[in-house]
C-alpha positions in Angstrom: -88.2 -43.8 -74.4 -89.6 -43.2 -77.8 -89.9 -45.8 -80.6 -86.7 -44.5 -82.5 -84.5 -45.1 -79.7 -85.4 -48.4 -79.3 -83.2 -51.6 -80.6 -85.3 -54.5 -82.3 -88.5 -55.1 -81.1 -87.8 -57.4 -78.2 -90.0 -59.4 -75.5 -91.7 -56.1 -74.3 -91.2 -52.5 -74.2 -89.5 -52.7 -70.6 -87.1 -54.5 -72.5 -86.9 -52.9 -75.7 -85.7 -49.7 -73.2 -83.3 -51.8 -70.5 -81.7 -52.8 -74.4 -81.5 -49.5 -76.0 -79.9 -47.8 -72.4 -77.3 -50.8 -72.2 -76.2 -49.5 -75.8 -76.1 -46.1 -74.7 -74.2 -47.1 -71.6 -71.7 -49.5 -73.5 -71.2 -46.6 -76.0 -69.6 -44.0 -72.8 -68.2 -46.8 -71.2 -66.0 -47.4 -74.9 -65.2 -43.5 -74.8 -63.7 -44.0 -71.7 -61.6 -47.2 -72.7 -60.4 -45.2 -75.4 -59.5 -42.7 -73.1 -62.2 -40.3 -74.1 -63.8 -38.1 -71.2 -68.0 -39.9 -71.5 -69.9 -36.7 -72.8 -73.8 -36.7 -71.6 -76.4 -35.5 -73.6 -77.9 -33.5 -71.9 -76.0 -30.0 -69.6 -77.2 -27.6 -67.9 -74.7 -25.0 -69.3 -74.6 -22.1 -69.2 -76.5 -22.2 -65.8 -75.6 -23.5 -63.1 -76.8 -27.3 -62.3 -78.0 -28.6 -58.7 -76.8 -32.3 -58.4 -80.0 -33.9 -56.8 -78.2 -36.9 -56.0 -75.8 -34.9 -53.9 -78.7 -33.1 -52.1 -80.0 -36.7 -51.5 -76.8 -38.1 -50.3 -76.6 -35.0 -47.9 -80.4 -35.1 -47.1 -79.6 -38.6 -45.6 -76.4 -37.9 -43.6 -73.9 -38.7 -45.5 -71.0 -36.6 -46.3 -70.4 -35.1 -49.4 -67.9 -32.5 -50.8 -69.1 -29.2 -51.5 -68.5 -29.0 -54.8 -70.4 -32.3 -55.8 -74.0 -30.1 -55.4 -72.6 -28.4 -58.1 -71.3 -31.0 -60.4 -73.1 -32.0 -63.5 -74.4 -35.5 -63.6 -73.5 -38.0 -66.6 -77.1 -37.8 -68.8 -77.5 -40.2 -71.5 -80.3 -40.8 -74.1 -80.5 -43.7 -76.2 -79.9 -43.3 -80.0 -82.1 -44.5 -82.9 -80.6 -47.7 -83.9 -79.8 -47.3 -87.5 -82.2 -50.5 -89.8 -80.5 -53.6 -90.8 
């Protein structure tokens, strides 16, 4: 994570990130109170995505619809907090 998307200086820069993703997090999780669909940050659109963590769940046995492999997965990046 780069400096701009980090909250505050806090304790250390493991930190500084767990803070600035919690943000992120709480910001999607707000969307979807509100009854918003969360929007990522990141897609793979117009191509196609392959859902690793569907591979991986497959990979170890598990079942898994088909359609999850090609399912986009929720990316978010943290913002640059905006100075008191």
């Amino acid at each position: 994570m780069t400096a701009e998307g980090k909250p505050e200086p806090v304790g250390g820069a493991d930190h500084a990130d767990a803070v600035a993703a919690a943000r992120r997090l709480q910001e999607l999780l707000d969307d979807r109170a509100a009854g918003d669909a969360p929007v990522g940050d990141v897609t793979c659109a117009p191509h196609v995505p392959l859902n690793l963590a569907a591979v991986t769940m497959l990979h170890a046995g598990l079942r898994v619809d088909p359609g999850e492999l090609r399912q986009d997965v929720l990316v978010a990046k943290a913002r640059p907090v905006a100075a008191p």
